[in-house]
C-alpha positions in Angstrom: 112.8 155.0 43.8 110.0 152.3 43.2 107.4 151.3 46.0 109.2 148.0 47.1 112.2 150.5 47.7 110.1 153.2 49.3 108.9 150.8 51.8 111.8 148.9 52.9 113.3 152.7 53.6 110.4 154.0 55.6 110.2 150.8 57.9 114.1 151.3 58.7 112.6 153.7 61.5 111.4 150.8 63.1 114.9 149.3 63.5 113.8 145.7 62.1 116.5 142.7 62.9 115.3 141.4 59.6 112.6 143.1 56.7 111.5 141.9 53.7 109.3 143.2 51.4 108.1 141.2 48.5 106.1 142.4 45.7 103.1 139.9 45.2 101.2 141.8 42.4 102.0 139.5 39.7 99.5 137.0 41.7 96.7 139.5 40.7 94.5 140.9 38.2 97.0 144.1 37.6 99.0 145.0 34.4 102.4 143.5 33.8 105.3 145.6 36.2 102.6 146.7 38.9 103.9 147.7 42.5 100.4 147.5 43.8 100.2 144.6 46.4 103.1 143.7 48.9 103.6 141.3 51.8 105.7 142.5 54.7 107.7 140.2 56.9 109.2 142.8 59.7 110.7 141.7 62.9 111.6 144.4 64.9 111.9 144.4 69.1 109.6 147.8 68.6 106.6 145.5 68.7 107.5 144.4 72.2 104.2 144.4 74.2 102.6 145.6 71.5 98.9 143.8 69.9 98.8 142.8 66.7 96.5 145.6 65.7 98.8 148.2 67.3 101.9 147.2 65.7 99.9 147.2 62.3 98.8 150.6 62.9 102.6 151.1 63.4 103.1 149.9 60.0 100.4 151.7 58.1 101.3 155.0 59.7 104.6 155.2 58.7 103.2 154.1 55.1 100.6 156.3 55.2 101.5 158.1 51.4 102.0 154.9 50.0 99.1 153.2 51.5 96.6 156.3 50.0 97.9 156.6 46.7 100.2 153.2 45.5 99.1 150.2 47.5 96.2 148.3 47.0 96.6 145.7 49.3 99.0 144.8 52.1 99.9 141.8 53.9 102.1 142.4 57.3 103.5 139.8 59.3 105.0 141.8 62.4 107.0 140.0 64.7 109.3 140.5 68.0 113.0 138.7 67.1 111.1 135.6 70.0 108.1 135.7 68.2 110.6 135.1 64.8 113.1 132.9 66.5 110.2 130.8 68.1 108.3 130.4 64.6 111.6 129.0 63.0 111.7 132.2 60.8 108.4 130.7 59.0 105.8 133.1 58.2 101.9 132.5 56.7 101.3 132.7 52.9 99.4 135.3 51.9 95.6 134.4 50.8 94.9 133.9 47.3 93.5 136.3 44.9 89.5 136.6 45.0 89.6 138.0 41.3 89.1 141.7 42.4 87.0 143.8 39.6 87.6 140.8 37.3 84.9 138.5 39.7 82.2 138.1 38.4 
């Protein structure tokens, strides 16, 4: 199972209406095939009353393994089904590359 995989599996605990998981590392400064930076768009009622910080920790709990040894970086958009159905099903881009080690 690849990363993209093993993600979309783990977040089925929290019962999303709708989960994607898209693998944005061809955007950086990685090698050709990496699984090293993600954004997640999750809507899931389990973020009901929840702050944005708290449902993120949600998130990176349950990814915990892949978070410490795979993932570099990690872009969440967490969502109630309102908060999705009011936004249109529209979420934020994620910000560009800084260059990482390549910066000079």
């Amino acid at each position: 199972m690849n990363i993209k995989e093993s993600i979309e599996t783990k977040l089925q605990s929290l019962q999303p209406q709708f989960l994607e998981v898209i693998n944005e590392s061809h955007k950086h400064n990685v090698p050709k095939g990496s699984e090293s930076h993600f954004k997640v768009i999750i809507v899931s009622d389990e973020f009901q009353g929840k702050m944005l910080l708290a449902r993120h920790r949600m998130v990176n709990k349950i990814l915990a393994d892949e978070l410490a040894h795979s993932i570099h970086a990690l872009t969440l958009n967490t969502m109630t089904s309102k908060e999705w159905s009011d936004k249109g099903g529209e979420t934020n881009n994620s910000p560009p590359c800084l260059g990482g080690s390549s910066r000079k």
